[in-house]
C-alpha positions, 0 to 999 in steps of 0.5 A: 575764265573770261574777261572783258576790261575789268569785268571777270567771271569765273566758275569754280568746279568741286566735287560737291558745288559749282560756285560761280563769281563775278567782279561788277562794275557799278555803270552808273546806277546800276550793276553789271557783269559780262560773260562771253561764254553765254554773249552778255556784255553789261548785262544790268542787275536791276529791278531790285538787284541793284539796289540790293548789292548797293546797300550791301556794299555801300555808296563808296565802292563801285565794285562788287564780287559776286559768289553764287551757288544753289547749295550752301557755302562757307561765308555766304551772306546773302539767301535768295528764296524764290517767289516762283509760283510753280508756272513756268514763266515765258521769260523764265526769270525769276523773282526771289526775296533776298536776305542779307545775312541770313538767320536760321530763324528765316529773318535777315538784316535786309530783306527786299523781292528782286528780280533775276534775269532769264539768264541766271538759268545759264548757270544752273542748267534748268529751265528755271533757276533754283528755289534758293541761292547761296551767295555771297556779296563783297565790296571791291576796290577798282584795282581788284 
């Protein structure tokens, strides 16, 4: 686990998932995480990603917990499926239309296309991110 000021990350390992968490700020505007193990510091979520956890978690909180994973997991409320195109881009980012609270119909309560830094294949080992994302988007207070 690393932390920097009040930004935390940390993977949880089991046998069948890697689960990996993030407490974000909201630095203005926008979301941010640090994660020293891979030298980001303030590493903005935008072009959609913001937005999308801000109508998650509401106006009145400027903190988030973010879970991720590329397999399902209790309680995820978010479903990211990729937009890849089968190219591998040359900024190996990604853009993914996220559902929150995914239905087994494919519709959601909101949907919305958002772009995921090169830097999400950090955490999956790949050259590119996975074709979906299971997460899971909480409000926090500052203390937490």
């Amino acid at each position: 686990m690393s932390q920097e000021g009040s930004h935390t990350s940390q993977e949880v390992t089991t046998p069948e998932q890697t689960l990996i968490v993030y407490r974000c700020p909201r630095n203005r505007q926008f979301w941010c995480f640090d994660d020293e193990r891979f030298e980001l510091v303030q590493k903005l979520l935008h072009n959609g990603a913001s937005d999308f956890i801000s109508w998650i978690v509401g106006a009145d909180f400027d903190r988030a917990r973010l879970i991720f994973s590329s397999s399902p997991f209790p309680d995820h409320n978010v479903l990211l499926e990729s937009e890849w195109n089968g190219k591998l881009p040359e900024q190996k980012g990604c853009s993914y239309h996220g559902l929150y609270n995914p239905r087994p119909d494919g519709s959601g309560e909101y949907g919305t296309t958002l772009w995921l830094c090169p830097e999400l294949c950090n955490y999956f080992g790949k050259e590119k991110a996975p074709d979906k994302i299971y997460a899971q988007i909480t409000p926090t207070k500052s203390s937490q």
